[in-house]
Wavefront OBJ file of the C-alpha trace (Angstrom):
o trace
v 43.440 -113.415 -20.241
v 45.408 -115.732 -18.531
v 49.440 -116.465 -18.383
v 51.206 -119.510 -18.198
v 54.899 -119.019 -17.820
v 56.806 -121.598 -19.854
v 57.891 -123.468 -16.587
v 54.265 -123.493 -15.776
v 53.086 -124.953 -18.920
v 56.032 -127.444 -18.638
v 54.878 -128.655 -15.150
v 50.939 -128.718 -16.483
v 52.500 -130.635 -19.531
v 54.324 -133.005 -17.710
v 51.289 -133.738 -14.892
v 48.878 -133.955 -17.746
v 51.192 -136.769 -19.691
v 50.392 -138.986 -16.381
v 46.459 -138.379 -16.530
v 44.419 -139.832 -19.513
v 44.882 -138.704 -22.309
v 41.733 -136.159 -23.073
v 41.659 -134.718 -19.481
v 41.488 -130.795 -19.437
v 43.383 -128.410 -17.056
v 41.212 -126.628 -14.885
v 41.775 -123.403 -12.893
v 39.574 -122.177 -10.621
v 39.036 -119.799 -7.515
v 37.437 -121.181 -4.596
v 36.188 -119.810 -1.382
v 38.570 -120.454 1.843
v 42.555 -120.409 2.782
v 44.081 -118.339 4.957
v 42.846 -114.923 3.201
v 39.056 -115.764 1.710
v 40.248 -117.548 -1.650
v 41.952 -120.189 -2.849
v 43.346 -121.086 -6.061
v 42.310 -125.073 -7.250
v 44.521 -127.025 -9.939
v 42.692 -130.119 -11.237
v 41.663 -132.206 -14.419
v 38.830 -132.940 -14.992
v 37.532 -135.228 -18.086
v 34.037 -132.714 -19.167
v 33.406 -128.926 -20.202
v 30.555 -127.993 -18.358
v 27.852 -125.357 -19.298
v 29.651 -121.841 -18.360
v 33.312 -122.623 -18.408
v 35.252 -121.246 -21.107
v 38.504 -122.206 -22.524
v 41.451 -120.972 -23.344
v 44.297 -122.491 -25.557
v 47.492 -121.164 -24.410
v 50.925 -123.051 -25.786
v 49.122 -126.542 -26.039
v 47.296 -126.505 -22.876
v 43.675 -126.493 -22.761
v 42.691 -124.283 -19.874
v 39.080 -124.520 -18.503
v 37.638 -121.939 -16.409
v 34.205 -121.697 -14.713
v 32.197 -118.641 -15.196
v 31.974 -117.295 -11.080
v 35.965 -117.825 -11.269
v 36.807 -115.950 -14.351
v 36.302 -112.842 -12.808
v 38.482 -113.451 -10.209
v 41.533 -114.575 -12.513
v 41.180 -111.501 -15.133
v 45.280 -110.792 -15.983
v 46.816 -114.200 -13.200
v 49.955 -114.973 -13.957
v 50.866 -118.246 -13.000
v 54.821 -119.553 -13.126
v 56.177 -122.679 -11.418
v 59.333 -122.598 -9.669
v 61.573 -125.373 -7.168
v 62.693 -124.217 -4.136
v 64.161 -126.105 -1.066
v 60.970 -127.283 0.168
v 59.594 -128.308 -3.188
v 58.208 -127.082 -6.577
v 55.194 -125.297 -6.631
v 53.034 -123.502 -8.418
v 53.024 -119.493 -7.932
v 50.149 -117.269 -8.552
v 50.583 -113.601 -9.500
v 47.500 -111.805 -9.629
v 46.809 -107.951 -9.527
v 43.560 -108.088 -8.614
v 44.492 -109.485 -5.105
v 44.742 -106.948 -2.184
v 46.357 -109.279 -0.240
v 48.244 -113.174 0.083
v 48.831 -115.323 2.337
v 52.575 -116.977 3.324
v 51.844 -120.300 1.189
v 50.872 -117.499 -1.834
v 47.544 -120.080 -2.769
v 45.286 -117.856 -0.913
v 44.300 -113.960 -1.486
v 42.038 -111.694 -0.895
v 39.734 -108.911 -3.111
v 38.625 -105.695 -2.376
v 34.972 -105.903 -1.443
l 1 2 3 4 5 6 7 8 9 10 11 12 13 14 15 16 17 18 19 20 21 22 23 24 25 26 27 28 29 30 31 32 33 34 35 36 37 38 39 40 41 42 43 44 45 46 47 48 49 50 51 52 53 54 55 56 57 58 59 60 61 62 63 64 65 66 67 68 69 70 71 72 73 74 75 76 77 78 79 80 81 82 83 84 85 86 87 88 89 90 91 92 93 94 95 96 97 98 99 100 101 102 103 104 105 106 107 108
């Protein structure tokens, strides 16, 4: 399962309100950053065959299948700092981050 703190679903909420109006949130893990994966925010207008989704506070969330396994238990919060707001991923399968905290890595 995955968690959206409220200021996370409050930041999805208020990107979302500038997209059309049926565009999904999708979360997914893709290879590269600074430690082997990075995380990839987007919206994107069609389900496609594998992804599953999950209705958390009034946010769609659609995940593909090869990334589910990598987001089992993320907690995801969004927070302003002095260089910005940003989304911040917590996620205990990760053995390791990088600086930016978008990229991670898994034990092999």
């Amino acid at each position: 399962m995955i968690h959206l703190s409220q200021a996370a679903l409050s930041e999805i909420g208020r990107i979302k309100s500038k997209q059309q109006s049926h565009v999904l949130f999708r979360l997914a893990v893709k290879p590269g950053g600074c430690s082997g994966f990075f995380y990839d925010l987007s919206f994107d207008e069609a389900i496609k065959v594998g992804d599953q989704v999950f209705h958390l506070d009034g946010i769609q969330v659609v995940i593909d299948a090869a990334s589910l396994n990598y987001l089992k238990n993320l907690r995801v919060d969004y927070s302003e700092d002095l260089m910005g707001g940003g989304f911040r991923f917590h996620n205990p399968q990760a053995i390791a981050t990088c600086g930016c905290g978008n990229s991670f890595s898994l034990s092999h």
